[in-house]
C-alpha positions in Angstrom: -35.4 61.2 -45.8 -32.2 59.8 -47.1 -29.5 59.4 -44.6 -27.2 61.0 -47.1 -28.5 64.1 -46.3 -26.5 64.4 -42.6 -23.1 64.5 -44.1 -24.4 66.9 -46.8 -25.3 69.0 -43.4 -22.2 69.0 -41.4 -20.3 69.7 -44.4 -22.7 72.6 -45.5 -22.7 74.2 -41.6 -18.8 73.9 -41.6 -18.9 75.6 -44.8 -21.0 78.5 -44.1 -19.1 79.0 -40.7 -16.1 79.3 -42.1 -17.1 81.6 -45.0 -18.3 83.9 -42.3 -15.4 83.7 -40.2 -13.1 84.5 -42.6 -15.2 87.3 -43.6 -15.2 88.9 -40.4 -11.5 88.2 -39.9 -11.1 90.2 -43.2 -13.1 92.9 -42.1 -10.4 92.7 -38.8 -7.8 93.0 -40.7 -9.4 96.2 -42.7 -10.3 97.7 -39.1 -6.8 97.1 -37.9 -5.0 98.7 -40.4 -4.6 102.5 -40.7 -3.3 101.9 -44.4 -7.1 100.8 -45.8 -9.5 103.3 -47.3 -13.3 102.9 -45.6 -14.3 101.8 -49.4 -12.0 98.7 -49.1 -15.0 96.9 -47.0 -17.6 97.1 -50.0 -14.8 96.1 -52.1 -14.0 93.1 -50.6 -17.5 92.1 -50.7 -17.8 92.9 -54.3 -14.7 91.2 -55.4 -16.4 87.9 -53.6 -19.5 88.4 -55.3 -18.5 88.8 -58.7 -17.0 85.3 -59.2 -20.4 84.2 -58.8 -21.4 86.1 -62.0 -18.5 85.5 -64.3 -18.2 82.2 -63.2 -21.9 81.4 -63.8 -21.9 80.0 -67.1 -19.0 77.6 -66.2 -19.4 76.6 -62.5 -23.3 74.7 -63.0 -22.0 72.3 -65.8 -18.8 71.7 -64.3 -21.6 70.5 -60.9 -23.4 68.9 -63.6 -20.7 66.8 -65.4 -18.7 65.2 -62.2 -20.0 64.1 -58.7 -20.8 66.8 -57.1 -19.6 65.5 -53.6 -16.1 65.6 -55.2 -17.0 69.3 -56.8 -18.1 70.5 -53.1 -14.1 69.2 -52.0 -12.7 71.2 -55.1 -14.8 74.6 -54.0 -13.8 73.8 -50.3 -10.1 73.4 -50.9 -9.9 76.7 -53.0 -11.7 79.0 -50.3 -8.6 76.9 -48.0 -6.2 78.5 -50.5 -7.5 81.6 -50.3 -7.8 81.5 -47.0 -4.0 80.3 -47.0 -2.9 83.8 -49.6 -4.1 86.1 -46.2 -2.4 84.2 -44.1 0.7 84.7 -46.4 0.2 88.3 -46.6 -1.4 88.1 -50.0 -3.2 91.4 -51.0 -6.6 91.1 -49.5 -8.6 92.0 -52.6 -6.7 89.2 -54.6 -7.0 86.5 -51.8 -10.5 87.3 -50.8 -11.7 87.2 -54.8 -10.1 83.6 -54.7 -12.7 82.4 -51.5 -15.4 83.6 -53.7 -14.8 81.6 -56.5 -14.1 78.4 -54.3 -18.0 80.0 -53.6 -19.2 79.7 -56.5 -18.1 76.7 -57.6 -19.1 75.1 -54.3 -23.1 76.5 -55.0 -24.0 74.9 -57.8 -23.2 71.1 -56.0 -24.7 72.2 -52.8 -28.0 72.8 -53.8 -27.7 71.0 -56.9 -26.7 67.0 -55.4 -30.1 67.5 -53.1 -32.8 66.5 -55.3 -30.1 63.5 -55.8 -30.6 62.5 -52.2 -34.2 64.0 -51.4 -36.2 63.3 -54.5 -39.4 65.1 -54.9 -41.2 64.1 -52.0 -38.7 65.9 -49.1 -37.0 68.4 -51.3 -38.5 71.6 -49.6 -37.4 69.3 -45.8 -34.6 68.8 -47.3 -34.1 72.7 -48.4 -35.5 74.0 -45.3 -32.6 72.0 -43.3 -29.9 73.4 -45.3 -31.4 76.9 -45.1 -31.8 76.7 -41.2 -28.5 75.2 -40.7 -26.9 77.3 -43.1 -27.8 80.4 -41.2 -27.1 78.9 -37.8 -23.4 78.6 -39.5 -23.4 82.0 -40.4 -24.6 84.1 -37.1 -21.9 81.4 -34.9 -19.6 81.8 -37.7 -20.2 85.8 -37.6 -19.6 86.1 -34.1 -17.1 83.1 -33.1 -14.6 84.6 -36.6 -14.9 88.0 -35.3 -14.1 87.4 -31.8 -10.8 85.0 -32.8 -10.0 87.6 -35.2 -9.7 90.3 -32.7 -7.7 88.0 -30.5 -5.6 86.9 -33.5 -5.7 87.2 -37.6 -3.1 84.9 -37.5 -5.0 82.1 -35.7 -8.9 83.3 -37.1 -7.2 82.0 -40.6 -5.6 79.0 -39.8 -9.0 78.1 -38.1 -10.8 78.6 -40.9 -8.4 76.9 -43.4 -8.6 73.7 -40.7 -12.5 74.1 -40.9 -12.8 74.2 -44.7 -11.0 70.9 -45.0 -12.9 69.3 -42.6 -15.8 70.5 -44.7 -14.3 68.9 -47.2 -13.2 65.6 -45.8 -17.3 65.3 -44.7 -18.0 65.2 -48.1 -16.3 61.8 -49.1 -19.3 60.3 -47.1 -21.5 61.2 -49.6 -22.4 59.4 -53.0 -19.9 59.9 -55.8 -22.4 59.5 -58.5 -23.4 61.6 -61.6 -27.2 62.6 -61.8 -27.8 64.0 -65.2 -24.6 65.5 -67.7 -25.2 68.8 -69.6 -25.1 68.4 -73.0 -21.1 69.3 -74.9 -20.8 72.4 -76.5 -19.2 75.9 -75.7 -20.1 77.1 -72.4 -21.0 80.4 -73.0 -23.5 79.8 -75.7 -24.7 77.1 -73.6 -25.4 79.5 -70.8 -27.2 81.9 -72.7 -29.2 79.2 -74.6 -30.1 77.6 -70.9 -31.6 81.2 -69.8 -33.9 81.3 -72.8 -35.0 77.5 -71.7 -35.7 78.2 -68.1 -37.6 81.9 -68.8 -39.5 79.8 -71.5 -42.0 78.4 -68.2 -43.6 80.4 -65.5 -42.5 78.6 -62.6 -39.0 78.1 -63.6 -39.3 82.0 -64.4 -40.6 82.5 -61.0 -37.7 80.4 -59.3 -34.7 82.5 -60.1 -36.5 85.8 -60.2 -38.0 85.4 -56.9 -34.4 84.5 -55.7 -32.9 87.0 -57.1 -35.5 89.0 -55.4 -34.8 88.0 -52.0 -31.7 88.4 -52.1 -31.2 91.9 -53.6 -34.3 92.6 -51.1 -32.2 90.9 -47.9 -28.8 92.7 -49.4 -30.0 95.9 -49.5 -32.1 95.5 -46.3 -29.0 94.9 -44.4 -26.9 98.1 -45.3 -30.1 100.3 -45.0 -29.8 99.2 -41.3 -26.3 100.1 -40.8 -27.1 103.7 -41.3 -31.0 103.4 -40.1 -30.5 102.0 -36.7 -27.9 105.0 -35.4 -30.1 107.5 -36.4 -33.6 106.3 -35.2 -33.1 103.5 -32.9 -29.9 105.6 -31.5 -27.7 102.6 -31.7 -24.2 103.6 -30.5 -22.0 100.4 -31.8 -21.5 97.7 -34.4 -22.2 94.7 -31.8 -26.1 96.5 -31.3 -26.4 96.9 -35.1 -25.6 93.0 -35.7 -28.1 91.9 -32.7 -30.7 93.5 -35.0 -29.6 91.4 -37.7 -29.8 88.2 -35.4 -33.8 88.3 -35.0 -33.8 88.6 -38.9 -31.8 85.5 -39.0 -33.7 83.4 -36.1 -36.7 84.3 -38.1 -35.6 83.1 -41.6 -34.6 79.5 -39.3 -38.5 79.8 -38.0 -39.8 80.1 -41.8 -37.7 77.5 -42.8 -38.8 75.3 -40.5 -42.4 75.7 -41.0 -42.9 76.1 -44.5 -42.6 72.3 -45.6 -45.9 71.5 -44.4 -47.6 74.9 -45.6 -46.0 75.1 -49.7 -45.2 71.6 -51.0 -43.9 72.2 -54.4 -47.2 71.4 -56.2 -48.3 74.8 -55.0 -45.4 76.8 -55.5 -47.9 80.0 -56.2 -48.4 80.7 -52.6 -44.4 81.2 -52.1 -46.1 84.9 -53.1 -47.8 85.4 -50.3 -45.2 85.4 -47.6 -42.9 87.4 -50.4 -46.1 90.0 -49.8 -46.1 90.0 -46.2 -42.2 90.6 -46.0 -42.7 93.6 -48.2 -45.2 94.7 -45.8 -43.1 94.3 -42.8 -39.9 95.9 -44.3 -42.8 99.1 -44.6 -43.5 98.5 -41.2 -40.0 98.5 -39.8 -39.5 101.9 -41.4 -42.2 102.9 -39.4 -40.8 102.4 -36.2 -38.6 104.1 -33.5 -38.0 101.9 -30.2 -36.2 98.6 -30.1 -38.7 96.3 -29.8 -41.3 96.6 -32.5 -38.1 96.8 -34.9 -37.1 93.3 -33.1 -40.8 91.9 -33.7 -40.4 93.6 -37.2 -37.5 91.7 -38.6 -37.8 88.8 -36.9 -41.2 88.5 -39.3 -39.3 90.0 -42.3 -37.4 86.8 -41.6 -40.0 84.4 -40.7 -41.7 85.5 -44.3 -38.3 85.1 -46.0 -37.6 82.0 -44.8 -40.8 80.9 -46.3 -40.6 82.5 -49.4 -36.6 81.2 -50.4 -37.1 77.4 -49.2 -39.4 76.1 -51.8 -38.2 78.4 -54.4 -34.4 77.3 -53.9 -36.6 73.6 -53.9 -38.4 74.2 -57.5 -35.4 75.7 -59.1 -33.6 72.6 -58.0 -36.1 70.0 -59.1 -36.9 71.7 -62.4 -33.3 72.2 -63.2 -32.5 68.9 -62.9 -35.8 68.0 -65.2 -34.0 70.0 -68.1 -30.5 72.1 -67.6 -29.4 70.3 -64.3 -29.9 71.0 -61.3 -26.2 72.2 -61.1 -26.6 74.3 -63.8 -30.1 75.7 -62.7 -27.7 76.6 -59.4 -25.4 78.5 -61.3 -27.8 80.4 -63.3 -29.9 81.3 -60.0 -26.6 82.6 -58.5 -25.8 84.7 -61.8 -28.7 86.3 -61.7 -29.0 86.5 -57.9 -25.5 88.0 -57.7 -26.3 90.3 -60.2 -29.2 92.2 -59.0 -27.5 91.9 -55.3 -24.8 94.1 -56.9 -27.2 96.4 -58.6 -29.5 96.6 -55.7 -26.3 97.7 -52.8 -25.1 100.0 -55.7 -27.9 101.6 -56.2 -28.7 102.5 -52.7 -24.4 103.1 -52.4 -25.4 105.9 -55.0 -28.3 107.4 -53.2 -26.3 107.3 -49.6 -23.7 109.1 -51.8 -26.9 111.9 -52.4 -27.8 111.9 -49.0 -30.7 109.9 -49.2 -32.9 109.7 -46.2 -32.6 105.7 -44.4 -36.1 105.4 -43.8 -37.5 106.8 -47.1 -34.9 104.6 -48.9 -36.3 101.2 -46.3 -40.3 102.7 -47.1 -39.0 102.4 -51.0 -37.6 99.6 -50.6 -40.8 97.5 -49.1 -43.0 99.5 -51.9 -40.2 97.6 -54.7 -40.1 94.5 -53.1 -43.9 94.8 -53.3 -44.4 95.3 -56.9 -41.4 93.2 -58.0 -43.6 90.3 -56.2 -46.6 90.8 -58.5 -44.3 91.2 -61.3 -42.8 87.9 -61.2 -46.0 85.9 -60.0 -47.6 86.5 -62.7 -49.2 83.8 -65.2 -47.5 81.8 -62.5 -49.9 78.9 -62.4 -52.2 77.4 -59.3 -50.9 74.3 -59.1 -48.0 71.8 -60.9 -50.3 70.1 -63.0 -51.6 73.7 -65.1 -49.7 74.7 -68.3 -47.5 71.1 -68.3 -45.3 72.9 -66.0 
């Protein structure tokens, strides 16, 4: 493994803990003020996400076309800015839209400089290092933001902002080289024409729709327990609800860690089975009322996750930077990612609204995740070598 890959790390972990922490501190500042409608939280999420999408067609050749070390400082610095607009007393909405497209254009170099300092042979070690440590940032960053937060907005933010740079002062350890350039033209266009050439082969097809499908899967997952856990687990706070979410997350670090040595990326066709067995524990988990078979439950939702989204965040990286970039491939996963994550939450936001039931909807939801799995496997071939792919 290259050494490279340790300040790639840190950077990364500081990253994800401070996108969390500010989060929370948001969500403080929501919960502190009498002035702010109990919509504004979903909105605040929303506004974050849809940078990724607009952004898409811009943000993975803009990785592509500079070293992305230096692009991972530019996305850092703006999430500092818009960290800085709350602290200035910015309208949350406006500053909070700002950290999510210092997001997005952070993404795309993340994921995108690591077949750069991995090649083939440790891409999926490489990936499963990132993922673990990525959602070690995010349940310390979760709980360490939220606590500050309720101590102090004030302080929570200039934390953050001192974190973020940090972040981005790691970085200048890392190689300031250029990989592979997109080709010139009009982005747009571009975009669209780099869609038809990634659908055009199963297993690039496979990488971004099984992404998008764990995430819209994970997304939805995680509001379905907000209202599922007070009603059959009889969970009386917000602190019991996001201890459920903690075995989900130590279990994704579990899957991460094994799944190197079990899916290398010349058999990227059994990613599908742990994508089946995490359907069939979401079915399970609606099937349960005490505490600790829902524990067991999503802890193995996330073991199966974890081993699903490793090596296909590795494929989509090495094949992206085979044809569109791997920057580019980066962008194009979170476009469509970000996409059905906003379709999926809006969708079960509508049924909430029609007073769907939480475990029917969690039951329908393991049944979809299900079928979307065979959907997207299929003609997906055995092994690397099949179909030139």
């Amino acid at each position: 493994m290259n050494k490279q890959i340790y300040p790639l790390l840190i950077a990364q972990f500081l990253s994800a803990f401070a996108d969390n922490a500010i989060l929370f501190t948001v969500i403080a500042m929501v919960m502190q003020s009498a002035q702010l409608a109990s919509w504004y939280v979903p909105a605040l999420q929303s506004a974050f996400l849809v940078a990724f999408v607009l952004l898409a067609p811009w943000v993975g050749g803009f990785a592509d076309n500079h070293p992305k070390s230096r692009v991972l400082i530019i996305g850092n610095l703006i999430k500092a800015a818009g960290a800085g607009l709350l602290l200035c007393n910015v309208e949350p909405l406006i500053a909070y839209c700002v950290v999510g497209v210092g997001a997005a254009i952070y993404s795309p170099a993340k994921y995108g400089i690591l077949p750069e300092l991995a090649g083939h042979e440790f891409l999926v070690k490489a990936n499963s290092w990132i993922e673990g440590s990525t959602i070690l940032a995010i349940l310390l960053g979760m709980m360490i933001g939220a606590k500050v937060a309720d101590y102090s907005i004030t302080w929570a933010l200039i934390g953050t902002i001192v974190i973020f740079i940090i972040s981005a002062l790691t970085t200048l350890f890392l190689p300031a080289s250029i990989a592979k350039k997109t080709a010139p033209g009009s982005a747009l266009p571009m975009f669209w024409r780099e869609i038809g050439l990634f659908f055009s082969t199963p297993r690039s097809r496979f990488a971004i729709l099984g992404g998008s499908l764990f995430w819209a899967a994970a997304a939805t997952l995680r509001v379905i327990i907000v209202a599922w856990a007070p009603l059959i687990l009889l969970s009386k706070n917000a602190s019991e609800i996001a201890e459920l979410t903690l075995f989900i997350a130590i279990g994704i670090i579990a899957g991460s860690a094994l799944v190197p040595g079990l899916i290398p990326l010349e058999h990227l066709r059994r990613a599908r089975l742990p994508a089946y067995l995490m359907a069939l524990f979401i079915f399970g988990l609606s099937l349960t009322d005490s505490i600790w078979p829902a524990r067991f439950m999503l802890f193995f939702i996330g073991v199966m996750g974890g081993m699903f989204i490793v090596p296909v965040n590795a494929a989509l990286q090495e094949l992206g930077q085979q044809s569109i970039g791997s920057g580019s491939a980066v962008a194009l996963q979170g476009f469509f990612q970000n996409l059905t994550m906003l379709a999926a939450v809006g969708s079960y936001t509508y049924a909430v609204s029609q007073h769907a039931d939480p475990v029917l909807s969690m039951l329908s939801l393991g049944m979809l995740v299900f079928m979307a799995t065979f959907l997207v496997s299929l003609h997906l071939p055995d092994n690397q070598s099949k179909n030139g792919d």
